[in-house]
C-alpha positions as CSV (number, residue, x, y, z in Angstrom):
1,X,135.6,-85.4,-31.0
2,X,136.8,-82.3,-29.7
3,X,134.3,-79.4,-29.1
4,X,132.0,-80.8,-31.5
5,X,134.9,-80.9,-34.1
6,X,136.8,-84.5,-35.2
7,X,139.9,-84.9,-35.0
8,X,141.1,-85.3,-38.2
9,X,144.5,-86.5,-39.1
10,X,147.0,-86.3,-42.4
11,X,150.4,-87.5,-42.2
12,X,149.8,-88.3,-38.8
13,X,149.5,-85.0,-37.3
14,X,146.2,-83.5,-36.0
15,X,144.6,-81.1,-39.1
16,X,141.8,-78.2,-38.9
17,X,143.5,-76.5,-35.9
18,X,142.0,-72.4,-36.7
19,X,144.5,-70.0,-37.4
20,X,141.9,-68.3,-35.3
21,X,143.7,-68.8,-32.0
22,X,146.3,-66.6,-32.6
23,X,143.5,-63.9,-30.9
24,X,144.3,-65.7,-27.9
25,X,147.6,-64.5,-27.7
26,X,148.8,-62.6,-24.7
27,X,151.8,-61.5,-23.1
28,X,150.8,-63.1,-19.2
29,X,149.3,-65.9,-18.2
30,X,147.2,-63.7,-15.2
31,X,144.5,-63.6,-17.7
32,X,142.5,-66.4,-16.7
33,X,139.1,-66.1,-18.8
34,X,142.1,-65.5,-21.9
35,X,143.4,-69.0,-20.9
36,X,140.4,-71.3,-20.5
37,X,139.0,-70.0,-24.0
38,X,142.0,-70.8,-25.6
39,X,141.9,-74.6,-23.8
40,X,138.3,-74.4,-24.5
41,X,139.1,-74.6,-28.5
42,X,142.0,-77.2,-28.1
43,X,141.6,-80.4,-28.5
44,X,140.1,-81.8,-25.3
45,X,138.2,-78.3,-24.2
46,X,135.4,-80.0,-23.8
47,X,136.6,-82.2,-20.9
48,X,138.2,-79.7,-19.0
49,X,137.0,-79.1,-15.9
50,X,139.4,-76.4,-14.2
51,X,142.0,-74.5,-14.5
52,X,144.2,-72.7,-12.0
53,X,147.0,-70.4,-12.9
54,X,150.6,-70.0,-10.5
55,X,151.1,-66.0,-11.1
56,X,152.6,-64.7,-7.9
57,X,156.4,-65.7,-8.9
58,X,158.4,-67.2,-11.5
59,X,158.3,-69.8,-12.6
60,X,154.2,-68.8,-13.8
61,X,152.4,-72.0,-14.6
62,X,148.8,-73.2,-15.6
63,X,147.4,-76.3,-14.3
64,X,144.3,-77.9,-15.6
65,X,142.7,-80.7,-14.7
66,X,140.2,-83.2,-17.4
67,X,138.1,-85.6,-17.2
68,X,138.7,-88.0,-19.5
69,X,136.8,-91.3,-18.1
70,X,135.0,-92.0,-22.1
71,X,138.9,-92.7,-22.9
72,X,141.1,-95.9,-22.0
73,X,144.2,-96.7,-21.1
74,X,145.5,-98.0,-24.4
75,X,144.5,-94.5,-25.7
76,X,147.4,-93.1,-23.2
77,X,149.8,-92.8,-26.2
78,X,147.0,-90.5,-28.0
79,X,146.2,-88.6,-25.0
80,X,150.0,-87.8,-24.2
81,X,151.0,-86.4,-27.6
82,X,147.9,-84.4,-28.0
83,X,148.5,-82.5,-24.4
84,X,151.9,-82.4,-25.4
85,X,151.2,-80.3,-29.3
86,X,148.1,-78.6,-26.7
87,X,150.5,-77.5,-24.5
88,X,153.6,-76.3,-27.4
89,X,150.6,-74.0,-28.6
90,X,149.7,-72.8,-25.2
91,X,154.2,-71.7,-24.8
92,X,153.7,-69.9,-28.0
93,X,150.6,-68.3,-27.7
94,X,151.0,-67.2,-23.7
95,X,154.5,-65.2,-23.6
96,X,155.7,-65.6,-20.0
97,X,154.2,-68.9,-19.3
98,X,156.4,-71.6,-17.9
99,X,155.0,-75.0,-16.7
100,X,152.1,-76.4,-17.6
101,X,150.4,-79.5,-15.5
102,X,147.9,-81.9,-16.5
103,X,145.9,-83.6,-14.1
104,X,143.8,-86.2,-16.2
105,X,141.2,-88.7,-14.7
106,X,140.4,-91.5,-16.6
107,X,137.6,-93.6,-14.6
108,X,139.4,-94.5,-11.3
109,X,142.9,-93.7,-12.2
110,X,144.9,-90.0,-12.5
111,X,148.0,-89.0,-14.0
112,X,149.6,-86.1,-13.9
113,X,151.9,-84.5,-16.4
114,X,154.2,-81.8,-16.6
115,X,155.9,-79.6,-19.4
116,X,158.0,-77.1,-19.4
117,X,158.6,-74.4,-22.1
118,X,162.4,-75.0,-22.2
119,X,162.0,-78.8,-22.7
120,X,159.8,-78.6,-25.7
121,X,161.7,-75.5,-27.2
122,X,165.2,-77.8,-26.4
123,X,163.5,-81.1,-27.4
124,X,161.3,-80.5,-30.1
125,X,162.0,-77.4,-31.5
126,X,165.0,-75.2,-33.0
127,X,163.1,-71.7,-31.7
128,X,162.1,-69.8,-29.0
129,X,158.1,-71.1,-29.1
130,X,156.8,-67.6,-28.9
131,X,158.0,-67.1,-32.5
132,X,155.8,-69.6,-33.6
133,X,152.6,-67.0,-32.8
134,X,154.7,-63.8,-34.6
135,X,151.8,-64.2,-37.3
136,X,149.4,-66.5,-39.4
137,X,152.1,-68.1,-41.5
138,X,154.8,-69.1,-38.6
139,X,151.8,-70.5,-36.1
140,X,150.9,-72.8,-39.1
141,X,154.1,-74.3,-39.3
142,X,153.7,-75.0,-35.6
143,X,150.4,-77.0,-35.6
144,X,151.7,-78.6,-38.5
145,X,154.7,-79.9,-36.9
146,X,154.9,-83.0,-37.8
147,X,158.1,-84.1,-35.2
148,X,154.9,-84.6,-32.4
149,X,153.2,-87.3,-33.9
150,X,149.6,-87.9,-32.6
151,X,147.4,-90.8,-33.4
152,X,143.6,-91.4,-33.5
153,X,142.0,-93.4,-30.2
154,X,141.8,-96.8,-31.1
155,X,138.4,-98.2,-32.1
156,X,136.8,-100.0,-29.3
């Protein structure tokens, strides 16, 4: 579930992303209440439990930090690809951001990830990511991009 939504996928992409956060585009990432509504409606909003934002000098980041202890570790492969397609919205909707960093807490372990918008434009992607968000019909072809595969958490 993600903010009382399931995750639903086709293809084996995640489906029913809103066109809607395209309102959360901005042109800095300074705009903290901005940034934690957009991860709010992301897949895994609901188990966020901070953010903090690197402003002061390039190169500007986010950090956020989850809590995601109701997951295992064989779900790690889900987890990864969804911050990953979270975080390839986040570079196209928040022009100047940089790096993002995940710090995720599963029960009594952490991991920490890091992406950067040049890796995912260079690996990923044949575009500067912020032309994904130039309007409705260029941000679907980015949620729909099916070269980030996610999968659903395996039954338990």
């Amino acid at each position: 579930m993600t903010n009382g939504k399931s995750i639903n996928t086709k293809d084996g992409i995640i489906v029913g992303w809103d066109i809607d956060l395209l309102q959360y585009k901005s042109p800095y990432i300074g705009d903290a209440s901005n940034v934690s509504n957009l991860l709010n409606e992301l897949p895994f909003g609901e188990y966020k439990n901070k953010i903090s934002l690197d402003t002061e000098k390039e190169p500007y980041g986010l950090s956020a930090d989850y809590d995601l202890t109701q997951f295992h570790e064989s779900d790690m492969d889900f987890i990864y690809k969804t911050i990953l397609r979270n975080s390839a919205v986040l570079f196209s909707l928040i022009e100047n951001l940089d790096t993002i960093r995940y710090n995720i807490k599963m029960g009594n372990s952490s991991y920490n990830y890091e992406f950067t918008r040049s890796s995912l434009e260079k690996i990923y992607f044949d575009q500067d990511l912020r032309e994904y968000s130039r309007d409705q019909g260029e941000f679907a072809k980015l949620i729909s991009f099916k070269d980030i595969p996610s999968l659903l958490p395996r039954p338990r």
